[in-house]
LOLUM-389354 format. One record per atom (N, C-alpha, C): residue number from 1; residue in one letter; atom name; z, y, x. Coordinates in steps of 0.001 Angstrom, whole numbers, plus 500000, padded with zeros to 6 digits. Layout:
N
- NUM,A,CA,Z,Y,X
...
This chain:
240
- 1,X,N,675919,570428,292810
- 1,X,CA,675876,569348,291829
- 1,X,C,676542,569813,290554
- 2,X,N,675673,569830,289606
- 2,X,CA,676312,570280,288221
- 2,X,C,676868,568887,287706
- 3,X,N,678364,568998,286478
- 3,X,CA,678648,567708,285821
- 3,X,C,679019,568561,285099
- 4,X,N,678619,567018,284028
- 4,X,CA,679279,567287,282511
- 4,X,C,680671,566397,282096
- 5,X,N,680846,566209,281032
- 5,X,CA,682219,565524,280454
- 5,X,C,681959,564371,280728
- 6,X,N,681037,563546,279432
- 6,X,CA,680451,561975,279356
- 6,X,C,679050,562065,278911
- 7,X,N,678559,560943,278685
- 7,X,CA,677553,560484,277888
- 7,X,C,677403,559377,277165
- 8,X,N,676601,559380,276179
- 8,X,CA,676590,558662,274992
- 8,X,C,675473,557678,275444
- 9,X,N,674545,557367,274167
- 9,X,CA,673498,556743,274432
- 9,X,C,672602,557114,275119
- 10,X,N,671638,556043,275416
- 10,X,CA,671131,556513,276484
- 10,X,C,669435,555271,276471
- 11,X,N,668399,555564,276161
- 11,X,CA,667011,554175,276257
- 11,X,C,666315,554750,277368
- 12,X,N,666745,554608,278837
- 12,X,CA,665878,554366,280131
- 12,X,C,664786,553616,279997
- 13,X,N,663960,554096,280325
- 13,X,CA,662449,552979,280868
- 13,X,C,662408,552038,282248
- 14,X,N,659644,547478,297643
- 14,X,CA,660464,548326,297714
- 14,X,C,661115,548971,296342
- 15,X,N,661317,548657,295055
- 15,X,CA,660979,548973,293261
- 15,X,C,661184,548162,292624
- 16,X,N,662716,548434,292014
- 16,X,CA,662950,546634,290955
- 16,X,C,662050,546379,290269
- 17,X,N,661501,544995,290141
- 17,X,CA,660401,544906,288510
- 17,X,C,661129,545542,287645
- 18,X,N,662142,545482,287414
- 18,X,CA,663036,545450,285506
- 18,X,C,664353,545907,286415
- 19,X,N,664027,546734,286129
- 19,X,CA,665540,548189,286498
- 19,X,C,666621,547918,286105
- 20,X,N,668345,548159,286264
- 20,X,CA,669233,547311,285723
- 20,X,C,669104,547634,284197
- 21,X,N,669141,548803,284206
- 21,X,CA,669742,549008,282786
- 21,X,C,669099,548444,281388
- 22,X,N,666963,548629,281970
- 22,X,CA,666342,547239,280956
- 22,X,C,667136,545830,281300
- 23,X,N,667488,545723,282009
- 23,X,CA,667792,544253,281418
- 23,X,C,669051,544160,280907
- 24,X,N,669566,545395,280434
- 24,X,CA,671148,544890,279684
- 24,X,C,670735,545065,278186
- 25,X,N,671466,544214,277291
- 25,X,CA,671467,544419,275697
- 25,X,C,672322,545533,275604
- 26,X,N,671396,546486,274328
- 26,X,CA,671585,547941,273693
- 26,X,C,673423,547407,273936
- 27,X,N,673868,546991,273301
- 27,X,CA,676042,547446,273196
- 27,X,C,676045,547118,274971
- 28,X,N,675593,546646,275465
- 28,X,CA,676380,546614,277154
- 28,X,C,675734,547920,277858
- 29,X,N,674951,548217,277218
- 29,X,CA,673945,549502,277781
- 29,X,C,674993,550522,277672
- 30,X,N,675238,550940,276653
- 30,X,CA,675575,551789,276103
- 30,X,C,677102,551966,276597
- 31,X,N,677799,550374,276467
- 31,X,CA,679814,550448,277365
- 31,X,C,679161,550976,278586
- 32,X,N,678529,550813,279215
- 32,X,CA,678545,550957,280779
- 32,X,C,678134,552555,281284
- 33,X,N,677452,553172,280180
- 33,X,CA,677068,554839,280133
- 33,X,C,678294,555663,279706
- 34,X,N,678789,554940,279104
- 34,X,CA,679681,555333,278099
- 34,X,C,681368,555415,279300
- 35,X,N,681186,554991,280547
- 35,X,CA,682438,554499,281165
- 35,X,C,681981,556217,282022
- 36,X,N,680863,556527,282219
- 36,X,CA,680816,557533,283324
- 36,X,C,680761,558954,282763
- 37,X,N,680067,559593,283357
- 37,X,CA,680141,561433,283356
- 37,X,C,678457,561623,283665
- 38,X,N,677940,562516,283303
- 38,X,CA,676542,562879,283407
- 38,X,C,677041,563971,285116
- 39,X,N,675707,563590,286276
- 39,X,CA,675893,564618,287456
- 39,X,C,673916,564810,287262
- 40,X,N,674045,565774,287833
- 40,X,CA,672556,566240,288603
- 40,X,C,672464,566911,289517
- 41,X,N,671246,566484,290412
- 41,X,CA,670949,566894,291828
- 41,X,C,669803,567485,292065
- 42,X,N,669885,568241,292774
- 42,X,CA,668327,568983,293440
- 42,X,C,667729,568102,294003
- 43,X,N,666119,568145,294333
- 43,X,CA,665644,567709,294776
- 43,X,C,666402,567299,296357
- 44,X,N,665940,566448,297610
- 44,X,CA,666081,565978,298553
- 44,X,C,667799,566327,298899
- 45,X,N,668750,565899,297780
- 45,X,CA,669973,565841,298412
- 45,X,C,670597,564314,298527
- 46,X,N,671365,564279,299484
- 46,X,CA,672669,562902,299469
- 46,X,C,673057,562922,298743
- 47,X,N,672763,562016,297529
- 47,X,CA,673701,561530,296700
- 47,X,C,674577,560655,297318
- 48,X,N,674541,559682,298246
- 48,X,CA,675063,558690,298790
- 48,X,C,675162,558904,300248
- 49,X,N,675764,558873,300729
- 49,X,CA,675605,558249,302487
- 49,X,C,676373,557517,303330
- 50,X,N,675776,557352,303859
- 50,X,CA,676135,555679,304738
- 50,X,C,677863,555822,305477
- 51,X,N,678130,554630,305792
- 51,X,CA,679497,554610,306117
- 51,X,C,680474,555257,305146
- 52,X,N,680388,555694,304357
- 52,X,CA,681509,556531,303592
- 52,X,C,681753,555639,302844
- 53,X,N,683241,555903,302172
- 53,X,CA,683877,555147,301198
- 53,X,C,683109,554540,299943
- 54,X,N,683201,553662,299535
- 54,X,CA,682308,553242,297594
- 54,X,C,683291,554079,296960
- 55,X,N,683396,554827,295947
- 55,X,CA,684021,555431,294866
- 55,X,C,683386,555136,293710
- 56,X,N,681981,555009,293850
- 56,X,CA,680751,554783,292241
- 56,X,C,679713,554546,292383
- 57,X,N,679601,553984,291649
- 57,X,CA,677988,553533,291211
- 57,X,C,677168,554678,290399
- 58,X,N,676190,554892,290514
- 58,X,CA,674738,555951,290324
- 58,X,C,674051,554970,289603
- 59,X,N,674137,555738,288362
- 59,X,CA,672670,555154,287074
- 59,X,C,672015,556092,286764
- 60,X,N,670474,555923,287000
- 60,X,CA,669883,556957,287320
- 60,X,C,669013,557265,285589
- 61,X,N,668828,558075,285821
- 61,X,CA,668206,558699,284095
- 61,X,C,666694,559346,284683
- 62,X,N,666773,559568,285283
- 62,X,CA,666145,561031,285935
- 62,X,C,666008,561048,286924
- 63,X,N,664126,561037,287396
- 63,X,CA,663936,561262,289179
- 63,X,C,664125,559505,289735
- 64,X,N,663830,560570,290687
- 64,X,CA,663809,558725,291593
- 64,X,C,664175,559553,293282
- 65,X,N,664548,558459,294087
- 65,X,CA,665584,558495,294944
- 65,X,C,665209,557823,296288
- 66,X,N,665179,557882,297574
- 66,X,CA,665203,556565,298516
- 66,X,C,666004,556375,299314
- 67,X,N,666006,554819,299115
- 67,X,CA,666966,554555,299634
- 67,X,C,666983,554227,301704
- 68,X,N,667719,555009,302636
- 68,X,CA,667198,554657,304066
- 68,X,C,668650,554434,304957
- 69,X,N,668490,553553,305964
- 69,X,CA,669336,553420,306904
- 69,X,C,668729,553981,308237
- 70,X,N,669702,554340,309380
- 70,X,CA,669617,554452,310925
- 70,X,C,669346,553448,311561
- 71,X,N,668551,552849,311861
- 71,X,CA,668252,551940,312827
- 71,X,C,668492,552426,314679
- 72,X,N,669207,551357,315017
- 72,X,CA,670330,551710,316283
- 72,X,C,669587,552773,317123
- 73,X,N,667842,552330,317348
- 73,X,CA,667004,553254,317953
- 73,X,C,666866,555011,317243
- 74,X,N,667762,554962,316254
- 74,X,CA,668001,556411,315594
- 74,X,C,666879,556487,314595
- 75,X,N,665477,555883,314545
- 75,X,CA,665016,556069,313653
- 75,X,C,664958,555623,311714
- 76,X,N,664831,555989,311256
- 76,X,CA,665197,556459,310078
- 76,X,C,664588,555131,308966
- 77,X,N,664810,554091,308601
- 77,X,CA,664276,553128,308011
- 77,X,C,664245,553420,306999
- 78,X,N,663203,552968,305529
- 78,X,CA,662709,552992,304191
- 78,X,C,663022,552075,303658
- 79,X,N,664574,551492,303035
- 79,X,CA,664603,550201,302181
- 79,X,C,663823,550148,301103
- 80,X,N,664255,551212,300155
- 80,X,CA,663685,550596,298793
- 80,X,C,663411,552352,298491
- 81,X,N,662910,552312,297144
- 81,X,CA,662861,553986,296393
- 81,X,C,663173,553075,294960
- 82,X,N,663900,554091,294290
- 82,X,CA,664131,553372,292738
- 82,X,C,664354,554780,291554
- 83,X,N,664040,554076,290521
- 83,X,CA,663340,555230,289562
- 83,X,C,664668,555178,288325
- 84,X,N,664296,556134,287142
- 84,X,CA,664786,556132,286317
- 84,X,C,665412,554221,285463
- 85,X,N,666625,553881,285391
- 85,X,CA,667166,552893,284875
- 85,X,C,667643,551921,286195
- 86,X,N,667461,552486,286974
- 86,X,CA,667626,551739,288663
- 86,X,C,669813,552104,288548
- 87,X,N,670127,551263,289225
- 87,X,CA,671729,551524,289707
- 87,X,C,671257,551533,291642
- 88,X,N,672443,552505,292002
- 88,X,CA,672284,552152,293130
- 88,X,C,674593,552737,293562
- 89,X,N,674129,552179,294570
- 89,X,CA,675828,551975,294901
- 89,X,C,676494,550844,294496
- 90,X,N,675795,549703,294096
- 90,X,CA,676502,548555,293615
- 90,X,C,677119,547764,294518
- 91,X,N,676514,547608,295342
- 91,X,CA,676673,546624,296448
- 91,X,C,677929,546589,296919
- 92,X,N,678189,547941,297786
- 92,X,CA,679748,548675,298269
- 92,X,C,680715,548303,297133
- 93,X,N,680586,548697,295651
- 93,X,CA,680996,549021,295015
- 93,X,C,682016,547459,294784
- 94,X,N,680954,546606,294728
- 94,X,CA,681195,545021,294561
- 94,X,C,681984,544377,295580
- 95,X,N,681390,544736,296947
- 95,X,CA,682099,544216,298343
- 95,X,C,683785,545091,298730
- 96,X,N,683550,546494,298461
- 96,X,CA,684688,546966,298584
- 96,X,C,684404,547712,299966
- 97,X,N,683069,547280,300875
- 97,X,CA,682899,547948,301943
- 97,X,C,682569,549415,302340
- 98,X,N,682167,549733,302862
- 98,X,CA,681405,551197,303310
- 98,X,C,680179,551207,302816
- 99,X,N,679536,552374,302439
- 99,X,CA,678096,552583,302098
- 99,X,C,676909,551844,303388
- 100,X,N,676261,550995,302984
- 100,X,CA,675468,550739,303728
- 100,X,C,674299,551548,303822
- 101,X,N,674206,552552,303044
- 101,X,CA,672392,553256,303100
- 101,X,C,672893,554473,302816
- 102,X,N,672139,555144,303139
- 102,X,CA,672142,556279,302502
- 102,X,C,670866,556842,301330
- 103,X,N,671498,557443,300349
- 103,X,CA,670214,557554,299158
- 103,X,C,670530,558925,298803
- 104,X,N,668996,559557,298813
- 104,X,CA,668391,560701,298365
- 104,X,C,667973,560980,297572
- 105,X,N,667689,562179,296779
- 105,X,CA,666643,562112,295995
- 105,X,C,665416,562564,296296
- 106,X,N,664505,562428,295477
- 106,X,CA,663349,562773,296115
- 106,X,C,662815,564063,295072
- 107,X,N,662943,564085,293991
- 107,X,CA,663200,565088,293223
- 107,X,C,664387,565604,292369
- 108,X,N,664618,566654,291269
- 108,X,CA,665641,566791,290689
- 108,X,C,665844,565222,289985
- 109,X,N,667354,565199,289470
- 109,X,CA,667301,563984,289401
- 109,X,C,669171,563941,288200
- 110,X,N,668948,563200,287725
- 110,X,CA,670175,563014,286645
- 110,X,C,670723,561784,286473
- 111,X,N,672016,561338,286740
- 111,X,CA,672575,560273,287031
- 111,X,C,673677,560259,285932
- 112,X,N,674142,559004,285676
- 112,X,CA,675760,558879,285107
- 112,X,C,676409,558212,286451
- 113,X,N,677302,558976,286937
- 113,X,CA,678501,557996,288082
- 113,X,C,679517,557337,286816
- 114,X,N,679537,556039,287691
- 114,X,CA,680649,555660,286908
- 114,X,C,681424,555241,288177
- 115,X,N,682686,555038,287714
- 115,X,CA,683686,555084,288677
- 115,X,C,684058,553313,289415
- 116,X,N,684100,553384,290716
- 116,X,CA,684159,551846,291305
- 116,X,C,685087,551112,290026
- 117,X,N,686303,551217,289913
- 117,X,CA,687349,550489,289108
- 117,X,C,687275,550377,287609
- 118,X,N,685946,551430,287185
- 118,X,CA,685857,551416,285756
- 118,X,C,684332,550425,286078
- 119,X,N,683556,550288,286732
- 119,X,CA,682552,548929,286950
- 119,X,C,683290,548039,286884
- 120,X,N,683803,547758,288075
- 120,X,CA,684355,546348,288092
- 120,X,C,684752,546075,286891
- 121,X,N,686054,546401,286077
- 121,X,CA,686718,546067,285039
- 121,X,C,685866,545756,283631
- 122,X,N,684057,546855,284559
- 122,X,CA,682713,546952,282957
- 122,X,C,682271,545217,283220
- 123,X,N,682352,544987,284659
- 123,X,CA,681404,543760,284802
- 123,X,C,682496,542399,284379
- 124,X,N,683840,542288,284531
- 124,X,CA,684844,541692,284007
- 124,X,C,684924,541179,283051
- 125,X,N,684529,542420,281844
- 125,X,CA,684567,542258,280251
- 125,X,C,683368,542299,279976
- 126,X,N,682326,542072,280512
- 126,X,CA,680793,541841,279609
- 126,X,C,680304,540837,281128
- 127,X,N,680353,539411,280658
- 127,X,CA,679982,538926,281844
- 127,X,C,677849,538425,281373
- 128,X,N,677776,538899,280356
- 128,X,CA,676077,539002,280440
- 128,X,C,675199,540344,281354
- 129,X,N,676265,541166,281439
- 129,X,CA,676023,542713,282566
- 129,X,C,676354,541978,283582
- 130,X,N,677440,541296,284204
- 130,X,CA,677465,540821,285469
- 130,X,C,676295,539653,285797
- 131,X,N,676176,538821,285050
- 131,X,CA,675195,537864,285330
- 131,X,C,673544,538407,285839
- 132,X,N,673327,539605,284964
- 132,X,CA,672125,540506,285180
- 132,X,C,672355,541081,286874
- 133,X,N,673402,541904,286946
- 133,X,CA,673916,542142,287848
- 133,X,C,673391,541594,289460
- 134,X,N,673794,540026,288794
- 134,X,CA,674023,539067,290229
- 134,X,C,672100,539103,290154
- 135,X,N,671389,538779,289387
- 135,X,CA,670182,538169,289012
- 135,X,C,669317,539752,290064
- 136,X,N,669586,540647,290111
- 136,X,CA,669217,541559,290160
- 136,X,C,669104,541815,291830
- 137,X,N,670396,541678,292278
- 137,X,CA,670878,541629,293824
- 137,X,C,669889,540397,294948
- 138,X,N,670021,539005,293613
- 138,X,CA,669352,538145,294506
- 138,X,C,667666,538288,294533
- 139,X,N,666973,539057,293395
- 139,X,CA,665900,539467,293455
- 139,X,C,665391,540441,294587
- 140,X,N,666240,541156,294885
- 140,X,CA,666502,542302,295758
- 140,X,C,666293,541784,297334
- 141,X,N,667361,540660,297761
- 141,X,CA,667429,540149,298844
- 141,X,C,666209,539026,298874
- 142,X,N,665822,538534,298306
- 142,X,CA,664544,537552,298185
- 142,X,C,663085,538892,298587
- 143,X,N,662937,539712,297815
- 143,X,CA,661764,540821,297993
- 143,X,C,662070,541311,299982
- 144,X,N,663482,541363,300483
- 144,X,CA,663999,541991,301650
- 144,X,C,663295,540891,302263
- 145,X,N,663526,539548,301937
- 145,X,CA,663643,538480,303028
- 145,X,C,662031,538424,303273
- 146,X,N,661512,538711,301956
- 146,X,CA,659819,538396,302482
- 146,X,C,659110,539752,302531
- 147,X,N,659767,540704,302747
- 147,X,CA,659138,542046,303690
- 147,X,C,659044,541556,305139
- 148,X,N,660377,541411,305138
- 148,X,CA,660433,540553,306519
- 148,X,C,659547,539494,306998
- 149,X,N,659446,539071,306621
- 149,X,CA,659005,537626,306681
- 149,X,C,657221,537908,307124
- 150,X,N,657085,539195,305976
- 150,X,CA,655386,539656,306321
- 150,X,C,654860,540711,307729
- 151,X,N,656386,541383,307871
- 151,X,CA,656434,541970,309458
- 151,X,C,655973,541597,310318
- 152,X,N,656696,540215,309765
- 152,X,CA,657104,539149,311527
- 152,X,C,655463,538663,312176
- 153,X,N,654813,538670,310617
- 153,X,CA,653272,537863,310359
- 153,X,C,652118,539497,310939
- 154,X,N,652505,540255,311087
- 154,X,CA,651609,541340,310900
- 154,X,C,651553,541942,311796
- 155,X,N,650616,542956,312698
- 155,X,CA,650365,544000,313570
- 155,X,C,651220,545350,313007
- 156,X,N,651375,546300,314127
- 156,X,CA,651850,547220,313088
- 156,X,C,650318,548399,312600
- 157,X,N,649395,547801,312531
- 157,X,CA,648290,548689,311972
- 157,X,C,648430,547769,310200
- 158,X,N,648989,546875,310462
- 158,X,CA,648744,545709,309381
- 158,X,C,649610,546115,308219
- 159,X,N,650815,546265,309090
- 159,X,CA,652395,546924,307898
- 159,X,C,652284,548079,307916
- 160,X,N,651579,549087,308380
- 160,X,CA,651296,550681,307441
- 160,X,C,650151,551102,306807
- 161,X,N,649274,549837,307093
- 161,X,CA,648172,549522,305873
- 161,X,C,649022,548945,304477
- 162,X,N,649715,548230,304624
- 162,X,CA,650302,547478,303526
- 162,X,C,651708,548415,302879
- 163,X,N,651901,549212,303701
- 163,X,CA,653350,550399,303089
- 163,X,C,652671,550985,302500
- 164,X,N,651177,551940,302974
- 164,X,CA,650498,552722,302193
- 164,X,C,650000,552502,300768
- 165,X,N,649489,551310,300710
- 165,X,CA,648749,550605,299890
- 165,X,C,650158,550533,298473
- 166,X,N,651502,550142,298935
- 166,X,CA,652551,549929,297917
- 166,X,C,652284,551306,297873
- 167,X,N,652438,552407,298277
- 167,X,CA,653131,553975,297557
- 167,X,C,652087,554385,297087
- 168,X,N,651022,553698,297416
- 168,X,CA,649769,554565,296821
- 168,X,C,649348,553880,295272
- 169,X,N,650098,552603,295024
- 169,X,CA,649936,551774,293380
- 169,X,C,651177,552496,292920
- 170,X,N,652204,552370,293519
- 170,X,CA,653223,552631,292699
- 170,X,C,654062,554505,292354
- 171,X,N,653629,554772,293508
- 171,X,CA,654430,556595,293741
- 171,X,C,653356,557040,294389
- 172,X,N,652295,557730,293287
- 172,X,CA,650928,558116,293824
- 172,X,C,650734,559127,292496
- 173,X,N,649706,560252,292703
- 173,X,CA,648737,560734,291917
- 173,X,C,647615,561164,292199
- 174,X,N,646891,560878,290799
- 174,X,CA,645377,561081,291297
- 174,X,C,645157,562566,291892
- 175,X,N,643738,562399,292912
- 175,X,CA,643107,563793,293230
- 175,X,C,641828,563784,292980
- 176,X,N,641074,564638,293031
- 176,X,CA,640020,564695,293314
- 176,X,C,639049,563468,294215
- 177,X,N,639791,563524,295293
- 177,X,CA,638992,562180,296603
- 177,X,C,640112,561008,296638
- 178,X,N,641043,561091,295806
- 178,X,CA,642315,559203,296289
- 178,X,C,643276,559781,295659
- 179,X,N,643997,559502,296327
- 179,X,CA,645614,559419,295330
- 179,X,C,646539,560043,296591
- 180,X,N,647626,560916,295937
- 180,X,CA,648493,561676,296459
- 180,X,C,649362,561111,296774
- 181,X,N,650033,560715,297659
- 181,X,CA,651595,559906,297890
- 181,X,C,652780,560874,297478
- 182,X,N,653739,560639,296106
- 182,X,CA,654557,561465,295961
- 182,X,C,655420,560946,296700
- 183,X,N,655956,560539,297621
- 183,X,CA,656993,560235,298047
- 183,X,C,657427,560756,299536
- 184,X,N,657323,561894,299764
- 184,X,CA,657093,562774,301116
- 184,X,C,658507,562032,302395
- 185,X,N,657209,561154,303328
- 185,X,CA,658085,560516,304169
- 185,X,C,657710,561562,305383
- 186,X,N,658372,561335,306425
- 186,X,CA,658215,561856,307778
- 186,X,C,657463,560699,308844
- 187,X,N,656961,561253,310083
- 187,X,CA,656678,560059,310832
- 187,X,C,657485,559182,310984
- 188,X,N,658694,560198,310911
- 188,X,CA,659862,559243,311301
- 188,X,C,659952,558090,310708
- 189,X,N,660245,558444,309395
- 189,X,CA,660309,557681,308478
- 189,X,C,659192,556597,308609
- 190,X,N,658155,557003,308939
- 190,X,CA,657237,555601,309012
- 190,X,C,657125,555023,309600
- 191,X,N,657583,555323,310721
- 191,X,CA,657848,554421,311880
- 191,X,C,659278,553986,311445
- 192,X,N,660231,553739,311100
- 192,X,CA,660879,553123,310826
- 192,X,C,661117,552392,309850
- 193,X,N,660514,552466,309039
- 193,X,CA,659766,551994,307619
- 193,X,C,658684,550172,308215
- 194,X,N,658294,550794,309388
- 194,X,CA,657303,549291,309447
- 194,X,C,657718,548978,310905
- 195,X,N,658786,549464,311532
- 195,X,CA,659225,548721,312993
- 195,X,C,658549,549226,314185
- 196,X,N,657843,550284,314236
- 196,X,CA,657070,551141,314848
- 196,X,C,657571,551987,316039
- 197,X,N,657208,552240,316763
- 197,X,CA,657505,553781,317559
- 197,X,C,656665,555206,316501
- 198,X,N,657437,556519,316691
- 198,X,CA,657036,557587,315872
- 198,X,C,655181,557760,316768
- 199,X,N,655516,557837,317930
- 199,X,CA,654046,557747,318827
- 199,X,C,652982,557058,318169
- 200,X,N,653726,555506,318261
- 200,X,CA,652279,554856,317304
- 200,X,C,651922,555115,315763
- 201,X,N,652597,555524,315057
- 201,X,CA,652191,555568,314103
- 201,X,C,651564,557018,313822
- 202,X,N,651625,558022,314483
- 202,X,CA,650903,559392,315074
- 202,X,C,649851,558963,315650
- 203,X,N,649171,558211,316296
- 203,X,CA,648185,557736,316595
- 203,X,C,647506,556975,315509
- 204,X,N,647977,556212,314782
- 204,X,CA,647557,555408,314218
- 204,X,C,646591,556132,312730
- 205,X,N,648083,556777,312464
- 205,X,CA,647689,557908,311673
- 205,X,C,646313,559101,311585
- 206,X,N,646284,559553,313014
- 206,X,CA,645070,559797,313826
- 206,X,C,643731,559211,313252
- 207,X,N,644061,557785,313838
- 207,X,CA,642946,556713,313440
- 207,X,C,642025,557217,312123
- 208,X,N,643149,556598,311643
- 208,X,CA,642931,556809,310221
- 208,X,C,642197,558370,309192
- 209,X,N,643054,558980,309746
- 209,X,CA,642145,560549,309479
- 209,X,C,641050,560738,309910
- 210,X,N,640675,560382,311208
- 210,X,CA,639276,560577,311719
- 210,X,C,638413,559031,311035
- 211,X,N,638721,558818,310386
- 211,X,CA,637561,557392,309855
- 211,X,C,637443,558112,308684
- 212,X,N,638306,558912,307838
- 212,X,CA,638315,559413,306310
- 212,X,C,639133,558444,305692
- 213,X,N,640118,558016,306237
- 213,X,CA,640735,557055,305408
- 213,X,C,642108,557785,304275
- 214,X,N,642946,558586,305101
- 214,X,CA,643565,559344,304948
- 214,X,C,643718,560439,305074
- 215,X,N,644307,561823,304510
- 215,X,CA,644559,563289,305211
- 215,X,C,645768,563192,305024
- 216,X,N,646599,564272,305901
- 216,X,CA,647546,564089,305466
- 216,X,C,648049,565977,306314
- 217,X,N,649167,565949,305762
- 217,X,CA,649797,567617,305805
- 217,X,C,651132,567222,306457
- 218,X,N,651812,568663,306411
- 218,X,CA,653330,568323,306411
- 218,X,C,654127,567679,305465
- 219,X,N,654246,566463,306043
- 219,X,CA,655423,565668,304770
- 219,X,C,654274,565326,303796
- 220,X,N,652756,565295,303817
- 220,X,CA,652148,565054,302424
- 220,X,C,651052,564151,302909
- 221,X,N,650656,563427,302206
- 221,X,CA,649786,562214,302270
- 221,X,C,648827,561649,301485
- 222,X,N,647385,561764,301263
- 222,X,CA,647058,561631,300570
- 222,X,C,645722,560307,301057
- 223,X,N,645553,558985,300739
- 223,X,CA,644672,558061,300572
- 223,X,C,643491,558295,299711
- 224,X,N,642403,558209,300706
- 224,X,CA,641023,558636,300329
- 224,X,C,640115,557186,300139
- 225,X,N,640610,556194,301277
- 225,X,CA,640043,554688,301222
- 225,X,C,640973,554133,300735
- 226,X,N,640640,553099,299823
- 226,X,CA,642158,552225,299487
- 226,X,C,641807,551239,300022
- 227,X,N,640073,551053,300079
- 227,X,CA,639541,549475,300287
- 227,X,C,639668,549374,301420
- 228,X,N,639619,550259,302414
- 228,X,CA,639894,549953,303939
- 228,X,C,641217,549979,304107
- 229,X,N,642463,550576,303501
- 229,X,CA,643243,549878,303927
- 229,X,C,643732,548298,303708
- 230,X,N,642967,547834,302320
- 230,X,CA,643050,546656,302226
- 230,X,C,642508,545795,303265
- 231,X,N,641627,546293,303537
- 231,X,CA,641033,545228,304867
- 231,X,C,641888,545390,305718
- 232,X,N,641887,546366,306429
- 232,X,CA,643100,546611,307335
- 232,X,C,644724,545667,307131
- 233,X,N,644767,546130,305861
- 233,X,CA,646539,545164,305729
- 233,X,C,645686,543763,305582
- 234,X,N,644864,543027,305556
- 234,X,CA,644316,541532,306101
- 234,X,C,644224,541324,307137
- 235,X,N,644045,542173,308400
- 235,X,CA,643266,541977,309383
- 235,X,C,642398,542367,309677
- 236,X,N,641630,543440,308761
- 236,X,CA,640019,543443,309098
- 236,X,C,640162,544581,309941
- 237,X,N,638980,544596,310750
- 237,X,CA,638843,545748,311227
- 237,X,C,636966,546752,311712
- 238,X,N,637499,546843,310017
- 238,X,CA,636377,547599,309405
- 238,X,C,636059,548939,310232
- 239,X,N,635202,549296,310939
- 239,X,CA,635084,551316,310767
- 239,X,C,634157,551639,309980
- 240,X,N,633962,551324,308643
- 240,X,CA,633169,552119,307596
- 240,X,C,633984,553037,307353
């Protein structure tokens, strides 16, 4: 991990709509960059991990990141992924608890840490950053509650039609035959991502390759049907 001294200004652009740092006004933007140190990371390292102490909050400039927990069965769950102007470490940071997730990056990636006691004291003295803050968290837990909520409603052919379908609008590039999934998960990961066994979703996966829906490599994924997985995340059960 390389660091620098500080940083100055700064205009940033499962995925907040409106990232923290758009929603703060240019002078709160700027105190709150202005409190940390510039770090950068290689691709697929811990920036964060679970159970360990809060020390700081991560504002991200650069790259994008995901965020995953252990689920007791050991497999590897997919909360969120968050991009350039995203904070992550707030939560701990706020509660005072242990890291609940652990977050990666997914490529190189450039952050300002700012320090737990220099937040708090940022969110103290600019209570239009804290109000964003709070606005941000409960958006967060509202999007959690109705992931959930669509689980509970769904097959699991239903929720990795509907995971695919998010990474393939949002963390995708075009190919030749569909769109590339940049976001290189493991089975693991996908099975824990939609409540799965790694088995079924290796099968499922299967499925799917032999219809032409998907190919997929090591760690790489690429959507060839989008419209069948749409049917699929409805219910349908198309074999065109």
């Amino acid at each position: 991990m390389e660091e620098n001294t500080r940083v100055g200004q700064s205009r940033p652009s499962f995925h907040d709509r409106v990232p923290y740092l758009g929603r703060l006004e240019d002078k709160d933007r700027d105190a709150l960059l202005g409190l940390g140190r510039v770090v950068r990371y290689p691709a697929r390292h811990h920036v964060i991990s679970e159970y360990e102490p809060s020390t700081h909050v991560l504002l991200i400039r650069r790259g994008r990141m995901k965020v995953t927990t252990s689920a007791a069965n050991g497999y590897v769950v997919l909360l969120a992924l968050r991009r350039p102007g995203d904070i992550v470490g707030e939560s701990a940071a706020l509660s005072g608890l242990c890291r609940s997730a652990t977050v990666t990056t997914l490529e190189e990636a450039e952050c300002v840490a700012v320090g737990r006691e220099s937040f708090l004291s940022f969110l103290d003295t600019h209570p239009a950053a804290h109000t964003r803050l709070s606005g941000l968290l409960a958006e967060r837990v509202r999007a959690g509650d109705q992931r959930a909520l669509e689980s509970a409603a769904l097959s699991v052919r239903e929720r990795l039609a509907v995971l695919l379908l998010e990474l393939a609008r949002r963390h995708s590039r075009p190919t030749d035959d569909g769109v590339m999934l940049t976001v290189p998960l493991s089975k693991q990961e996908l099975a824990g991502s939609v409540g799965a066994s790694r088995e079924a979703i290796s099968r499922l996966l299967a499925e799917l390759r032999d219809r032409g829906v998907v190919r997929t490599g090591r760690r790489s994924l690429e959507v060839l049907r989008e419209d069948v997985l749409r049917q699929l995340s409805s219910g349908g059960a198309t074999r065109s």
